[in-house]
C-alpha positions in Angstrom: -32.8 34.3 130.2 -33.2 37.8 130.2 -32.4 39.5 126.6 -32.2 43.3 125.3 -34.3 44.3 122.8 -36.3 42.4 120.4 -34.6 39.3 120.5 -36.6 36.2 119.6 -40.0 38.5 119.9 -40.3 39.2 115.9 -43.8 39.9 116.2 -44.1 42.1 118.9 -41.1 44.3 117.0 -43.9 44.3 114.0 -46.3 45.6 116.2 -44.4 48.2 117.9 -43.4 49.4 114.5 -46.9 49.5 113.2 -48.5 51.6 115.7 -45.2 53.7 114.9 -45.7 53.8 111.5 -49.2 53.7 110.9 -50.1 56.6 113.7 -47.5 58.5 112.0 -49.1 58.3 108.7 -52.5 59.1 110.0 -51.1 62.0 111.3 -49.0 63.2 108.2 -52.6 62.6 106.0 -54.6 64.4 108.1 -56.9 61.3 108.6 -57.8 60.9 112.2 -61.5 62.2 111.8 -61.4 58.5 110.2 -60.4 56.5 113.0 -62.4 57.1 116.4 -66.1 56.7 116.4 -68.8 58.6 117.9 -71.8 56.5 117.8 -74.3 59.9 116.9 -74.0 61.1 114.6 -71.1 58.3 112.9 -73.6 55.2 113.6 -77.0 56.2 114.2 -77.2 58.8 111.8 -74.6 58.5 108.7 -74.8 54.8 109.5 -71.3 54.9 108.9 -71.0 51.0 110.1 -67.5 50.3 108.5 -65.8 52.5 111.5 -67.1 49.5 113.7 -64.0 47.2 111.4 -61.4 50.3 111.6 -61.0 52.1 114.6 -58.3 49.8 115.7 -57.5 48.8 112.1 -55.7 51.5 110.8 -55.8 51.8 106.6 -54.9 50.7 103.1 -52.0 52.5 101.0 -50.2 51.6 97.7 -47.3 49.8 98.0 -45.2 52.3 96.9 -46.5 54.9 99.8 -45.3 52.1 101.9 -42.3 52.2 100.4 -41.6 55.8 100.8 -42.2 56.2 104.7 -40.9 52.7 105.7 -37.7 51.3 106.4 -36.4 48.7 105.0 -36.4 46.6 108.1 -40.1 47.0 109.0 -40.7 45.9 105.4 -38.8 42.9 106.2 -40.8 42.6 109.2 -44.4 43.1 107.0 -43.3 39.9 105.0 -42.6 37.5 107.8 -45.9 38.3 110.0 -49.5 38.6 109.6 -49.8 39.5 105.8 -47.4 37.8 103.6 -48.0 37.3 100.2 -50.5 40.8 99.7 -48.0 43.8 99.5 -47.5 43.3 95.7 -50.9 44.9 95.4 -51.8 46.7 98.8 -50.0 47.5 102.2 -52.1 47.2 105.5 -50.5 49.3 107.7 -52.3 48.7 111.0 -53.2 49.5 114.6 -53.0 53.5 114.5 -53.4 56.1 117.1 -54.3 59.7 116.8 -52.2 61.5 119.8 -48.7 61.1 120.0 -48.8 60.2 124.1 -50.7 57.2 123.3 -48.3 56.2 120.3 -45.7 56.6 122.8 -47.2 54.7 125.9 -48.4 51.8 123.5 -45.1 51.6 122.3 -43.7 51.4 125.9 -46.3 48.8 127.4 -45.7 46.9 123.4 -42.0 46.6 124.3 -42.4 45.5 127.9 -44.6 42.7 127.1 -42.2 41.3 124.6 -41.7 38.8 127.4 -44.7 37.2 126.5 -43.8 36.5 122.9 -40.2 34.6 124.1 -42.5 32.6 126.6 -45.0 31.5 124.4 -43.3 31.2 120.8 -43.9 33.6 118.2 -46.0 31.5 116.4 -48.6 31.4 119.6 -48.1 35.0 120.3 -48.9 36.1 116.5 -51.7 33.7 116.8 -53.2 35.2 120.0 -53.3 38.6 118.5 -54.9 37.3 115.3 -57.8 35.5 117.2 -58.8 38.1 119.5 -58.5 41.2 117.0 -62.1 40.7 115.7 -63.3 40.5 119.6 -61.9 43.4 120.8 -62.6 45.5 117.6 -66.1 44.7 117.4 -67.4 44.0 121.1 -66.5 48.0 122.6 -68.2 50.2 119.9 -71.3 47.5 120.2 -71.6 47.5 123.8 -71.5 51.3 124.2 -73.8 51.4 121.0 -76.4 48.9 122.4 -76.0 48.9 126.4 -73.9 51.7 127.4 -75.5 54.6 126.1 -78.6 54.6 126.5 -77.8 53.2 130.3 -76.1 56.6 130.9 -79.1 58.7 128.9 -77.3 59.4 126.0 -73.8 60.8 128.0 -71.3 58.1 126.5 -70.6 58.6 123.2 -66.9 58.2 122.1 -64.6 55.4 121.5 -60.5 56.5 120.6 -58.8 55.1 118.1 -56.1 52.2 118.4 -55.8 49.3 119.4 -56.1 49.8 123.1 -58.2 46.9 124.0 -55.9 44.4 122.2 -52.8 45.3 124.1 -55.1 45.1 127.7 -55.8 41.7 126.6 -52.1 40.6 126.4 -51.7 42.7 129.2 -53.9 40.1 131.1 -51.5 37.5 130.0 -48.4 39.2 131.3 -50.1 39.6 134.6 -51.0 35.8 135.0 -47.8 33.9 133.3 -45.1 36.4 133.7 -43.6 36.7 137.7 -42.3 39.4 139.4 -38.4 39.0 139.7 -37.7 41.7 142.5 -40.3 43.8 145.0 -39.3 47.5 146.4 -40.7 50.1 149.1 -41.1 53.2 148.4 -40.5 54.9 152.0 -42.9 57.6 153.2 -41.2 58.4 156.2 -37.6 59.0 156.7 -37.0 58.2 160.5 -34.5 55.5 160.5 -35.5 54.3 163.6 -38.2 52.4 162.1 -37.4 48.8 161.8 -40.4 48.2 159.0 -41.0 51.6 157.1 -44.3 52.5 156.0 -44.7 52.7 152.1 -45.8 51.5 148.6 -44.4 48.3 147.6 -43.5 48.1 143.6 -42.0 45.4 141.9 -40.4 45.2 138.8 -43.5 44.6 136.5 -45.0 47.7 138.0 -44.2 50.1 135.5 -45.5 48.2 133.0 -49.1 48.6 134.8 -48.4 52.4 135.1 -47.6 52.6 131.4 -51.2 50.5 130.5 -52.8 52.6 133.4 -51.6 56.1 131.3 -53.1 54.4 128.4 -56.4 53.5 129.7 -56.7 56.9 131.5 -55.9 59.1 127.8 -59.6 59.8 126.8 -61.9 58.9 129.6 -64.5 57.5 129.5 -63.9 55.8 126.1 -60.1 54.7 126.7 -61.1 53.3 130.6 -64.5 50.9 128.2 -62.1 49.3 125.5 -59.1 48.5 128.1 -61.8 46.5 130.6 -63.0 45.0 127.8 -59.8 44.4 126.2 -58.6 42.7 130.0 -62.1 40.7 130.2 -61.5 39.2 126.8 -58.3 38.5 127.9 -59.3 36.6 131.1 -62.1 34.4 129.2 -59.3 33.2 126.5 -57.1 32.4 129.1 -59.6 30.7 131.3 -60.7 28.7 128.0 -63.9 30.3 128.2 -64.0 31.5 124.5 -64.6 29.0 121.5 -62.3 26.5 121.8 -60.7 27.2 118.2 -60.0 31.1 119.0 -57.6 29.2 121.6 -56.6 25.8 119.9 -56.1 27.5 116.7 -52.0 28.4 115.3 -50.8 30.1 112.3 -48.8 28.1 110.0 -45.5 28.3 110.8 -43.7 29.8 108.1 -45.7 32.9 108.7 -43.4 33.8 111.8 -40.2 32.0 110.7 -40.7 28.9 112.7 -38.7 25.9 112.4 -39.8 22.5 110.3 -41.0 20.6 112.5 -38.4 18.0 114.1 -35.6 20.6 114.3 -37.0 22.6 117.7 -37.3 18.8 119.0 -33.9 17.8 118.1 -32.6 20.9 119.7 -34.4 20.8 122.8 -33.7 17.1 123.2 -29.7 17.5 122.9 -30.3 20.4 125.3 -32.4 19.0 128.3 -29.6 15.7 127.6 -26.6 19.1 127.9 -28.0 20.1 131.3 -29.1 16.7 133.0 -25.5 15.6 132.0 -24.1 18.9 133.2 -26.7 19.2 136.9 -26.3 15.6 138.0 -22.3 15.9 138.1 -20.3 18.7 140.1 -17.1 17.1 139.2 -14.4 15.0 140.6 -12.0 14.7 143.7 -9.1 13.6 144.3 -9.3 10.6 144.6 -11.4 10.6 141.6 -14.3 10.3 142.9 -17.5 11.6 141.7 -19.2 14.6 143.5 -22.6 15.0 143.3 -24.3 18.4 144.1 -27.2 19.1 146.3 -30.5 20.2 145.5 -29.9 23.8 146.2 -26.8 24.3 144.4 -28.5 22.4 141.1 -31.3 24.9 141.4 -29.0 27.8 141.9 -26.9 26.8 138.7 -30.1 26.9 136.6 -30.8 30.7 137.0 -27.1 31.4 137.9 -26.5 34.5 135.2 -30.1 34.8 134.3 -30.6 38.0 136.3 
C-alpha cells in the first residue's frame, strides 16, 4: 500500500510545486510587500481590500515568464489540475510564501499528506482544496479585521502570506482518516532496570504534526489565527457542518486525469473477484483436498508486504 513519492497523488505534486515555484518568484520580483496584510494601514486606511483575495493567492504572470522559470513537468502538471484551458493567455501561479522556512516546512507537511490524496482519489482531494480556498482565504483577515483587533485594543494586526490555513485544514483530515502504523518512547531515563521507562510516546504521523506545528509557530500571532482557523474549517467540512455542496460537490473528472466512468468499476470488480478467489483458498493437500485458511492468516495476507 505504501508508495514513494508522488505516486497516484498528482495534485498534491502540483501543489508542492506551486508553493515552490510561486514563493520563488515572489522572492526573485521583490514582491512580498504584496502578499501579507496588515489590516492599518493596508485595509482601514489604503482600503486596499483586494489583499483580502491574495494573501494566499499568489499572482498573475504571462505565459511566457512561466515558461522561463518552470519546468517542463510542472507545466504538465498546470494543464491537468485546477486551471486547464487558461495558460494560453495568463499563468496563475499560486499559493506563495515570503520566507524560505515556511516554503520549506509547507513543502514537508505538503508531501506527507499525500496520503490523503491516494485515500480519497484525486478527483476528491483537488475538489476539497477548491471548496475550502475561498473559506480559508477570506474568514482570517475578516475575523482579525472585525473581532480580533479591536478585542485585543488594537495589538493584532498582521496576517503572513501563504496558504497556511488551507494546509491545517487538510491537516484535520490526515488526523481523523489516516492511522498511525507504529508508536515509539522516547526514554528519559537510562536505568535499565526499569521494566516501563518513563518517556514521550511518538508515532509515525508525529512528525508530520511537528512540521505543521513549525508552520503555525513562524509569525506569531498571525501564523498561530489562520492555522486554528484553517483546522476549524477543516473540522466543520468533515463533520458536514458546511453547506452541503462545499462537500457533495466534485470536479469533473478529466480535470485530474480520472478514468470514464465504468473502467475504475470494471477494475475494482475483477479485483475484489482476484482476492476473494485468492483469500477463501490456501491450496491443496495431498490427497487433493482443499484447505481453507483461518481468519487470522486471511487477514495477515491482506497487509502481508504493505509495510
Amino acid at each position: 500500500m505504501l508508495a514513494s513519492g508522488f505516486t497516484n497523488a498528482p495534485v498534491s505534486k502540483f501543489l508542492l510545486f506551486g508553493i515552490l515555484a510561486s514563493s520563488t518568484l515572489v522572492s526573485i520580483t521583490d514582491s512580498k510587500y504584496l502578499f501579507y496584510i496588515h489590516v492599518v494601514p493596508h485595509l482601514w486606511k489604503y482600503k486596499q481590500a483586494w489583499r483580502l483575495l491574495i494573501w494566499q493567492v499568489s499572482f498573475i504572470v504571462p505565459s511566457n515568464v512561466a515558461l522561463i522559470i518552470s519546468s517542463e513537468e510542472f507545466l504538465t502538471l498546470y494543464r491537468a489540475a485546477f486551471i486547464y484551458g487558461f495558460l494560453h493567455a495568463d499563468s496563475v501561479i499560486q499559493l506563495c510564501y515570503t520566507n524560505s522556512t515556511e516554503v520549506l516546512f509547507a513543502a514537508m507537511t505538503v508531501y506527507h499528506m499525500r496520503v490523503i490524496e491516494r485515500l480519497w482519489g484525486s478527483r476528491k482531494f483537488a475538489s476539497f482544496l477548491l471548496m475550502l480556498f475561498p473559506a480559508t482565504t477570506l474568514v482570517p483577515p475578516l475575523l482579525l479585521a472585525l473581532i480580533l483587533r479591536p478585542l485585543s485594543f488594537n495589538t493584532l494586526n498582521y496576517i503572513p502570506a501563504g496558504p497556511t490555513a488551507l494546509l491545517f485544514a487538510l491537516l484535520a483530515q490526515y488526523h481523523a482518516a489516516i492511522p498511525h502504523v507504529y508508536k515509539y518512547r522516547l526514554a528519559t531515563s537510562s536505568n535499565p532496570q526499569q521494566p516501563h521507562q518513563e518517556g514521550m510516546v511518538f508515532s509515525d504521523k508525529s512528525m508530520t504534526y511537528i512540521l505543521a506545528a513549525q508552520l503555525a509557530l513562524s509569525q506569531v500571532p498571525g501564523s498561530l489565527l489562520v492555522s486554528g482557523v484553517g483546522w476549524a474549517i477543516g473540522v466543520a467540512w468533515r463533520q458536514e457542518i458546511l453547506p452541503g455542496r462545499m462537500i457533495s460537490w466534485r470536479v469533473p473528472g478529466w480535470l485530474v486525469g480520472g478514468k470514464r466512468e465504468g473502467e475504475g468499476f470494471e477494475g475494482l470488480s475483477r479485483r475484489l473477484e482476484g482476492e476473494g478467489r485468492a483469500s477463501g483458498v490456501e491450496g491443496r493437500d495431498e490427497t487433493g483436498t482443499r484447505q481453507r485458511r483461518g481468519m487470522g492468516r486471511a487477514i495477515l495476507d491482506q497487509f502481508r508486504g504493505a509495510f
